[in-house]
C-alpha positions as CSV (number, residue, x, y, z in Angstrom):
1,X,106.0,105.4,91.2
2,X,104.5,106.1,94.9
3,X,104.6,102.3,95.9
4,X,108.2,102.0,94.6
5,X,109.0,105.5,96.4
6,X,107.3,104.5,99.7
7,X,108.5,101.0,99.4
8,X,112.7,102.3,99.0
9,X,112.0,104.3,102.0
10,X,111.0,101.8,104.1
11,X,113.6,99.3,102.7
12,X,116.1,102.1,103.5
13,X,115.1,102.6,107.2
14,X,114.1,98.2,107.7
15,X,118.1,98.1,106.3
16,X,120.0,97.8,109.7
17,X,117.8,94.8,110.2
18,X,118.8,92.8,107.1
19,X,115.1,92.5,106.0
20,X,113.0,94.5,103.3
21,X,109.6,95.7,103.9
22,X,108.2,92.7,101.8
23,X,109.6,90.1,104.4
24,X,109.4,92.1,107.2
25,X,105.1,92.1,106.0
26,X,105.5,88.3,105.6
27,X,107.3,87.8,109.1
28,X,104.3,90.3,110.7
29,X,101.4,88.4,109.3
30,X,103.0,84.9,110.4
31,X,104.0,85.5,114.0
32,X,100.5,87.6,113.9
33,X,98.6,84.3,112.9
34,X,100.4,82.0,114.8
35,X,102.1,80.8,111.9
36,X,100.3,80.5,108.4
37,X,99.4,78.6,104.6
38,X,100.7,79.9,101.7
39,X,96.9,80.7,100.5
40,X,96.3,82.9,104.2
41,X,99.2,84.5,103.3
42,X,98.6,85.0,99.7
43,X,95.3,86.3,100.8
44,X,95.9,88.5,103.9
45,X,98.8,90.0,102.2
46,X,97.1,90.3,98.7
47,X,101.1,88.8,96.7
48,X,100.6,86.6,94.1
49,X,101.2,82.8,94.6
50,X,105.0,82.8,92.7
51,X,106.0,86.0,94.4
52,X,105.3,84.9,98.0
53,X,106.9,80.9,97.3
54,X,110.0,82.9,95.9
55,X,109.7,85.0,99.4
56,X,109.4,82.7,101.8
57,X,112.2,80.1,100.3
58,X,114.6,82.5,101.0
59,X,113.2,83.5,104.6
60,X,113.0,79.6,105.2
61,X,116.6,79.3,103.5
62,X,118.1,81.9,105.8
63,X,116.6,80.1,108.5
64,X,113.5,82.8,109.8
65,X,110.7,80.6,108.9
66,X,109.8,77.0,108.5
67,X,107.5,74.2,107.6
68,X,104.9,72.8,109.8
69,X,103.0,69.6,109.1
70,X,99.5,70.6,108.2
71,X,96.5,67.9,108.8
72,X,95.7,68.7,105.2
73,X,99.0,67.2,103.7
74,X,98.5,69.1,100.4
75,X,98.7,72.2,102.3
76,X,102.1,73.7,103.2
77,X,102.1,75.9,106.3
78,X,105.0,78.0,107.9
79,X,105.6,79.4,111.5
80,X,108.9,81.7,112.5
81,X,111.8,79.9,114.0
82,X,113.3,81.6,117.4
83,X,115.4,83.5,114.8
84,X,112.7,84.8,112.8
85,X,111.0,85.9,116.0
86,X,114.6,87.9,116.7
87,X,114.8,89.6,113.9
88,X,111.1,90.5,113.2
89,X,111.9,91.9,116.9
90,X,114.9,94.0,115.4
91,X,112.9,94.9,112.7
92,X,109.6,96.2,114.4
93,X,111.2,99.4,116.0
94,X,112.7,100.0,112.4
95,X,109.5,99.8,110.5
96,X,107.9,102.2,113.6
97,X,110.5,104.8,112.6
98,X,109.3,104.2,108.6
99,X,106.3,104.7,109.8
100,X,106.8,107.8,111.8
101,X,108.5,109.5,108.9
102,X,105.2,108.7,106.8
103,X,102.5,109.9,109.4
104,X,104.9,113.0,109.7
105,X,104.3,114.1,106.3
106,X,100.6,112.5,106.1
107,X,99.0,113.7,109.5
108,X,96.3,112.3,111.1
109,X,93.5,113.0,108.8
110,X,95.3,112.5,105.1
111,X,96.9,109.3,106.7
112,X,93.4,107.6,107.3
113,X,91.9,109.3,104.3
114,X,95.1,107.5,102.3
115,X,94.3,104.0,103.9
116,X,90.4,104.0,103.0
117,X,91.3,105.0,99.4
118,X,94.2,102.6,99.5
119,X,91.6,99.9,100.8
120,X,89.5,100.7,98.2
121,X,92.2,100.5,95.1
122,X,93.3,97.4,96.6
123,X,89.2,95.7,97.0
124,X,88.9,96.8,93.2
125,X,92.1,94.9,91.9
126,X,91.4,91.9,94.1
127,X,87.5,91.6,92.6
128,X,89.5,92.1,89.3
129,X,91.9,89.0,89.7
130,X,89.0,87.3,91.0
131,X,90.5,86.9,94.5
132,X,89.0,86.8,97.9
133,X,91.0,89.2,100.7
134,X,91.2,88.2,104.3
135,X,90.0,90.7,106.6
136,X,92.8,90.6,108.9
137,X,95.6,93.8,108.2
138,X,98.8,93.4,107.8
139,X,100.9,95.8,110.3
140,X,103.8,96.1,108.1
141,X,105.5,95.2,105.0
142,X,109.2,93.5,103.1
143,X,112.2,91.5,100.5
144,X,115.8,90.5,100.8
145,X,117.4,89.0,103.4
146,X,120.6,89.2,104.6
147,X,120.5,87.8,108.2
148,X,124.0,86.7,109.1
149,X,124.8,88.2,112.2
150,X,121.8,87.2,113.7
Protein backbone atom coordinates (compact mmCIF):
# COMPACT_ATOMS: atom_id res chain seq x y z
CA UNK A 1 0.00 0.00 0.00
CA UNK A 2 3.06 2.58 0.71
CA UNK A 3 4.76 1.82 -2.70
CA UNK A 4 1.41 2.36 -4.50
CA UNK A 5 0.76 5.50 -2.14
CA UNK A 6 4.25 7.00 -2.83
CA UNK A 7 4.21 5.85 -6.31
CA UNK A 8 0.50 7.92 -7.16
CA UNK A 9 2.13 10.82 -5.59
CA UNK A 10 4.96 11.04 -7.64
CA UNK A 11 2.89 10.06 -10.83
CA UNK A 12 0.62 12.96 -9.75
CA UNK A 13 3.34 15.71 -9.41
CA UNK A 14 5.78 13.84 -12.76
CA UNK A 15 1.99 14.53 -14.54
CA UNK A 16 2.67 17.98 -16.28
CA UNK A 17 5.53 16.10 -17.89
CA UNK A 18 3.60 13.32 -19.62
CA UNK A 19 5.80 10.68 -17.88
CA UNK A 20 5.20 8.30 -14.72
CA UNK A 21 7.68 7.77 -12.21
CA UNK A 22 8.48 4.29 -13.71
CA UNK A 23 9.72 5.92 -17.06
CA UNK A 24 10.90 8.88 -15.67
CA UNK A 25 13.39 5.96 -13.46
CA UNK A 26 14.03 4.26 -16.81
CA UNK A 27 14.94 7.64 -18.74
CA UNK A 28 17.34 8.60 -15.32
CA UNK A 29 19.31 5.40 -15.39
CA UNK A 30 19.76 5.61 -19.32
CA UNK A 31 20.96 9.11 -19.87
CA UNK A 32 22.90 8.36 -16.43
CA UNK A 33 24.74 5.36 -18.22
CA UNK A 34 25.18 6.73 -21.32
CA UNK A 35 22.57 4.69 -22.70
CA UNK A 36 22.02 0.98 -21.45
CA UNK A 37 21.05 -3.21 -22.04
CA UNK A 38 18.00 -4.45 -21.11
CA UNK A 39 19.87 -6.73 -18.36
CA UNK A 40 21.82 -3.18 -16.84
CA UNK A 41 18.67 -1.94 -16.69
CA UNK A 42 16.77 -4.89 -15.36
CA UNK A 43 19.53 -4.93 -12.88
CA UNK A 44 20.18 -1.34 -11.71
CA UNK A 45 16.54 -0.78 -11.54
CA UNK A 46 15.72 -4.15 -9.94
CA UNK A 47 11.99 -4.51 -12.81
CA UNK A 48 11.60 -7.76 -14.05
CA UNK A 49 12.60 -8.62 -17.64
CA UNK A 50 8.63 -8.43 -19.17
CA UNK A 51 7.88 -5.32 -17.21
CA UNK A 52 10.81 -3.20 -18.44
CA UNK A 53 10.48 -4.66 -22.48
CA UNK A 54 6.66 -3.61 -22.07
CA UNK A 55 8.25 -0.10 -20.68
CA UNK A 56 10.68 0.75 -22.91
CA UNK A 57 8.49 -0.21 -26.19
CA UNK A 58 6.32 2.40 -25.48
CA UNK A 59 9.12 5.01 -24.48
CA UNK A 60 10.88 3.81 -27.91
CA UNK A 61 7.31 4.00 -29.52
CA UNK A 62 6.71 7.54 -28.43
CA UNK A 63 9.94 8.29 -29.74
CA UNK A 64 12.20 9.07 -26.11
CA UNK A 65 14.42 6.09 -26.53
CA UNK A 66 16.02 3.96 -29.11
CA UNK A 67 18.05 1.00 -30.28
CA UNK A 68 21.80 1.05 -30.57
CA UNK A 69 23.70 -1.67 -32.26
CA UNK A 70 25.56 -3.57 -29.62
CA UNK A 71 29.00 -5.52 -30.60
CA UNK A 72 27.16 -8.43 -28.88
CA UNK A 73 24.28 -8.75 -31.56
CA UNK A 74 22.21 -10.81 -29.07
CA UNK A 75 22.20 -7.94 -26.92
CA UNK A 76 19.74 -5.09 -27.36
CA UNK A 77 20.87 -1.74 -25.94
CA UNK A 78 18.95 1.73 -25.88
CA UNK A 79 20.18 5.36 -25.48
CA UNK A 80 17.59 8.63 -25.25
CA UNK A 81 16.86 10.32 -28.49
CA UNK A 82 17.14 14.49 -28.28
CA UNK A 83 13.54 14.12 -27.28
CA UNK A 84 13.95 11.88 -24.48
CA UNK A 85 16.73 14.11 -23.26
CA UNK A 86 13.89 17.01 -23.40
CA UNK A 87 11.52 15.56 -21.61
CA UNK A 88 13.62 13.75 -18.92
CA UNK A 89 14.73 17.62 -18.69
CA UNK A 90 11.01 18.60 -18.08
CA UNK A 91 10.63 15.99 -15.91
CA UNK A 92 13.72 16.34 -13.47
CA UNK A 93 12.49 19.58 -11.72
CA UNK A 94 9.03 17.64 -11.29
CA UNK A 95 10.43 14.67 -9.70
CA UNK A 96 12.61 17.36 -7.32
CA UNK A 97 9.35 18.80 -6.15
CA UNK A 98 8.07 14.85 -5.44
CA UNK A 99 10.87 14.66 -3.85
CA UNK A 100 10.69 17.68 -1.67
CA UNK A 101 7.26 16.87 -0.61
CA UNK A 102 8.71 13.40 0.65
CA UNK A 103 11.89 14.70 2.54
CA UNK A 104 9.32 17.27 4.09
CA UNK A 105 7.46 14.74 5.88
CA UNK A 106 10.58 12.24 6.34
CA UNK A 107 13.36 14.75 7.51
CA UNK A 108 16.80 14.23 7.37
CA UNK A 109 17.34 11.45 9.67
CA UNK A 110 13.99 9.11 9.02
CA UNK A 111 14.70 9.81 5.21
CA UNK A 112 18.18 8.00 5.29
CA UNK A 113 17.04 5.60 7.97
CA UNK A 114 14.04 4.70 5.29
CA UNK A 115 16.64 4.20 2.36
CA UNK A 116 18.98 1.74 4.38
CA UNK A 117 15.90 -0.30 5.43
CA UNK A 118 14.57 0.10 1.89
CA UNK A 119 18.10 -1.16 0.64
CA UNK A 120 17.87 -3.83 2.78
CA UNK A 121 14.11 -5.14 1.79
CA UNK A 122 15.17 -4.70 -1.62
CA UNK A 123 18.98 -6.97 -1.19
CA UNK A 124 16.67 -9.65 0.53
CA UNK A 125 14.05 -10.03 -2.44
CA UNK A 126 16.79 -9.78 -5.07
CA UNK A 127 18.94 -12.80 -3.20
CA UNK A 128 15.34 -14.35 -3.15
CA UNK A 129 14.76 -14.21 -7.08
CA UNK A 130 18.17 -15.21 -7.30
CA UNK A 131 19.30 -11.89 -9.02
CA UNK A 132 22.41 -9.86 -8.88
CA UNK A 133 21.79 -5.77 -8.26
CA UNK A 134 24.01 -3.29 -9.82
CA UNK A 135 25.58 -1.01 -7.48
CA UNK A 136 24.77 2.10 -9.28
CA UNK A 137 21.32 4.07 -7.74
CA UNK A 138 18.82 5.06 -9.54
CA UNK A 139 17.98 8.97 -8.94
CA UNK A 140 14.40 8.66 -9.67
CA UNK A 141 11.54 6.60 -10.77
CA UNK A 142 8.26 6.09 -13.78
CA UNK A 143 5.10 4.51 -16.48
CA UNK A 144 2.87 6.01 -19.13
CA UNK A 145 3.60 8.20 -21.60
CA UNK A 146 1.88 10.65 -23.16
CA UNK A 147 4.48 12.92 -24.93
CA UNK A 148 2.72 14.74 -27.72
CA UNK A 149 3.50 18.23 -27.28
CA UNK A 150 6.94 17.66 -26.97
Amino acid sequence: MASRAVTQLYDDVLRPSGLRVTQFSILAMIARMGGASLRQLEDTLAIDQTTLTRSLNLLERYGVTERVPHPDGRIKAMRLTAKGRRALEVARPLWAQAQAKVLRELRTKGWADLQRRLAHVLDVAVKKRGRRRSRVQPRGAPRRVSLAAS
